[in-house]
N, C-alpha and C positions, 0 to 999 in steps of 0.2 A: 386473555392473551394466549395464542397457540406458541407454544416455545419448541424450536425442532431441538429432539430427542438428540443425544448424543451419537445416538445410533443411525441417525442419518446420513454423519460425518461418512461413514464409511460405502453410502452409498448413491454420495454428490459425483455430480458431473466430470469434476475436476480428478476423481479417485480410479471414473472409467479407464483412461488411457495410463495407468500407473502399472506398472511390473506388476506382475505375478504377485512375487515376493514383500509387496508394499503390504506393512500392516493393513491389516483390516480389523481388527479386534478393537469394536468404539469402546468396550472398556478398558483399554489402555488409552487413556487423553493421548500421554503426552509422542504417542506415539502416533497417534493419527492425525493429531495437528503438526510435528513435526513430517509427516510425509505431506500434508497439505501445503506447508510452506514451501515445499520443492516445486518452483518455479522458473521458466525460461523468462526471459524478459525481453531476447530479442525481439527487434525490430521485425516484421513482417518479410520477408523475403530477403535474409540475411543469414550470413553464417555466424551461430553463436560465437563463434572463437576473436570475432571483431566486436562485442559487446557482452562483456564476460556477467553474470548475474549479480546481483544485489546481495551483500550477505547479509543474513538475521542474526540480531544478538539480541540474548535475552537481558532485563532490567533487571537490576537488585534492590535499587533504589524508588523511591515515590518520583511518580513523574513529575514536573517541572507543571507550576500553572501554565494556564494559556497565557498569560501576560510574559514571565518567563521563553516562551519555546516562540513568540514573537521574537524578542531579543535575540536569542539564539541563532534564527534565522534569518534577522538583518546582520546580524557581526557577519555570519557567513557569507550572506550575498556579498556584502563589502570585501570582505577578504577574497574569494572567488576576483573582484576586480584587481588585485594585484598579485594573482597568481597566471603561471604558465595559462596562455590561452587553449593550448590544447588540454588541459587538466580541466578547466573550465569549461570547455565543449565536452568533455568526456560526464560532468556532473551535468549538465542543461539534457546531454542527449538522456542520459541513463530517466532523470525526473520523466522524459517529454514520453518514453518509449517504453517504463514500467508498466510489467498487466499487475496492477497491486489487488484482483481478482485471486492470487496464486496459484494460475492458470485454471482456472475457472468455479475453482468450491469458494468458499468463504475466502473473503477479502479485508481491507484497513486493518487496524491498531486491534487485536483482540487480547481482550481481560478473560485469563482464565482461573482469576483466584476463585472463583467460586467451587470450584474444584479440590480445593486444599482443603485440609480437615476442616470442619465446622461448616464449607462453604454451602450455597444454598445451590449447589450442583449445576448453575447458569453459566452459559459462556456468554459474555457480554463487551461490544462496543468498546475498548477501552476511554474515548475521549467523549461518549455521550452516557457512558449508561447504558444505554438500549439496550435490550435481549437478541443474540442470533438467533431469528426465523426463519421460518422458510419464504415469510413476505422480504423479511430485510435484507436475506441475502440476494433473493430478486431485485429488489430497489439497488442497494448498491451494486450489485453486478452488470443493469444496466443505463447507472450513473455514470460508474466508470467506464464503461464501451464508451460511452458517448463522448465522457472528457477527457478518455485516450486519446481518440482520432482528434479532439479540439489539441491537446497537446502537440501532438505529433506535427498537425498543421504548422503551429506556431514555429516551433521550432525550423522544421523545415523552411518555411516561408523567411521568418526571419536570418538564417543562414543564407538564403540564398540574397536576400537583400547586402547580406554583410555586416550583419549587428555582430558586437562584441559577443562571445560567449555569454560572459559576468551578466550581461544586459538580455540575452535570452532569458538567461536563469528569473532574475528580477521577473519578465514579463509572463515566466511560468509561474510565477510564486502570485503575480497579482492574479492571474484567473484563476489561482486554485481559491484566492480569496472572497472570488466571484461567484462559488458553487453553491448549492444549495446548504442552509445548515446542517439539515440532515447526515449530508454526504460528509461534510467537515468534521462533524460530531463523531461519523463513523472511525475516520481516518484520524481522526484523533490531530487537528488540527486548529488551529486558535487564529481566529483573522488579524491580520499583520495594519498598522498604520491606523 
């Protein structure tokens, strides 16, 4: 198995267009994955300031099985339908219109314990396992182009139709369940229903 180097991180696609001043030193992890995760999420031909970014928080705790983080995300859909609709298009657009790429290096749910004393030094997948490569990070980067623009469709189309927000969300949440395992795995996502 070819494992990309640490040392890569700092000279992925996504690091080209970064300030000057953006860490570069792959042996600082947490400094070069926290510049990786600096991400626009705007829409395509929009001003950031009408679609404010996604924030990161980090875990302290063991994640939630997939049986769990299903639950999780029907209480939500559910509750999204008796919230403000414009709160609800604000969550459907934010899903439909995230590049979860982090503008273009490495993308989805990543495990970096391997990192921590004793670890086996691998940055990996957090919902699959998998090892970040340089084939997985191609896989996922052009998974997700693809179920961006599917995204973005839906959403769009169904807005213009005049579906409920809540009910966008729903129909974003069944074709993420539609994606590839791989892709799922990556993004650390457990098929709902």
């Amino acid at each position: 198995m070819n494992i990309a180097p640490l040392s890569s991180l700092a000279a992925s696609p996504a690091r080209a267009n970064r300030p000057a001043s953006a860490p570069t030193d792959p042996s600082n992890f947490g400094a070069v994955l926290a510049d990786s995760l600096k991400a626009d999420i705007s829409p395509p031909n929009t001003q950031a300031t009408s679609h404010p970014p996604l924030a990161f928080t980090a875990r302290s705790t063991a994640p939630a099985n997939g049986h769990e983080r299903v639950e999780r995300r029907s209480a939500f859909a559910d509750g999204l339908k008796g919230s403000r609709p414009e709160d609800a298009d604000q969550i459907a657009q934010r899903f439909a219109y995230a590049d979860n790429t982090n503008g273009g290096g490495m993308g989805g749910g990543l495990d970096a314990s391997g990192f921590l004393p004793g670890g086996d030094g691998i940055l990996r997948y957090s919902g699959s396992g998998e090892p970040v490569t340089a084939e997985s990070q191609a896989y996922f980067n052009a998974t997700e182009a693809s179920f961006r623009q599917e995204r973005m469709h839906i959403y769009e189309s169904e807005k213009a139709k005049g579906t409920p927000p809540a009910d966008i969300y729903g129909k974003l949440v069944s074709a993420m369940d539609q994606q590839p395992e791989r892709y799922r795995g990556m993004m650390n996502w457990s098929v709902s229903g």
